[in-house]
N, C-alpha and C positions, 0 to 999 in steps of 0.2 A: 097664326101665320106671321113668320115673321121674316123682313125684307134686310136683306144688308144694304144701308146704304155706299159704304166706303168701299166697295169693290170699286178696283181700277179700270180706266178702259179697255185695259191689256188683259183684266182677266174676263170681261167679258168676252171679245175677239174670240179665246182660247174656248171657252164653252160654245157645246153646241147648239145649233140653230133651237133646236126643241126646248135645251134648258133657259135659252133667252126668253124665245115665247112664254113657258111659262111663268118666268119672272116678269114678265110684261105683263102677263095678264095677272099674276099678284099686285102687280102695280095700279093698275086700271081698277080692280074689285076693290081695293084701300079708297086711292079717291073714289070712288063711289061709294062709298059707305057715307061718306059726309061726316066721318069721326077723326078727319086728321086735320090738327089747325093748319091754317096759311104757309107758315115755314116750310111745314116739313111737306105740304101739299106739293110747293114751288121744290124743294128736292127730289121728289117722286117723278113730278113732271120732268124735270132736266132727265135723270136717270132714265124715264122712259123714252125721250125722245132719244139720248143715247143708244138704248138696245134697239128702237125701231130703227137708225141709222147700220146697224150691226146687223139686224135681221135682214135689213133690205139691199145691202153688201153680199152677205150670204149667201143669197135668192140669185142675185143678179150673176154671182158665180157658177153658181149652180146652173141655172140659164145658160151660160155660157159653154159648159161642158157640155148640156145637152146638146146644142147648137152642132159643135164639135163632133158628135157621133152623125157618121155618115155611111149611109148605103151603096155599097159602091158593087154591083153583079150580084146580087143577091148575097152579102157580106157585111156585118158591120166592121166597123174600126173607127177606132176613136183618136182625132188630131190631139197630138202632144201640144201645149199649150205654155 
């Protein structure tokens, strides 16, 4: 399994929510292993608090859209945002 660390913020963003998750969770199975020194442990961490900031941006759009769809006479339609 192997992690890129030098993706940019921007190419996270661009990736989807799902592909963050699972690069997160590659992240989280690594430090848990207990097989990665200090260094590179503190670059994983940063990188994942990054994509949890990304995922939880995501969500909260997402959220947001749902919100947006509304029942209006037995009709959806969904507020342009």
């Amino acid at each position: 399994m192997i992690i890129k660390l030098e993706m940019k913020k921007t190419e996270n963003k661009e990736m989807s929510f799902e592909d963050n998750i699972k690069k997160l969770e590659e992240i989280v199975d690594k430090l848990a292993s207990g097989e990665v020194d200090l260094e590179k442990s503190l670059e994983y961490y940063k990188q994942g608090m990054e994509l949890k900031k990304i995922c939880e941006e995501k969500l909260k759009k997402a959220e947001l859209q749902i919100k947006k769809i509304k029942i209006e006479n037995n009709k959806i339609t969904k507020e342009e945002f």
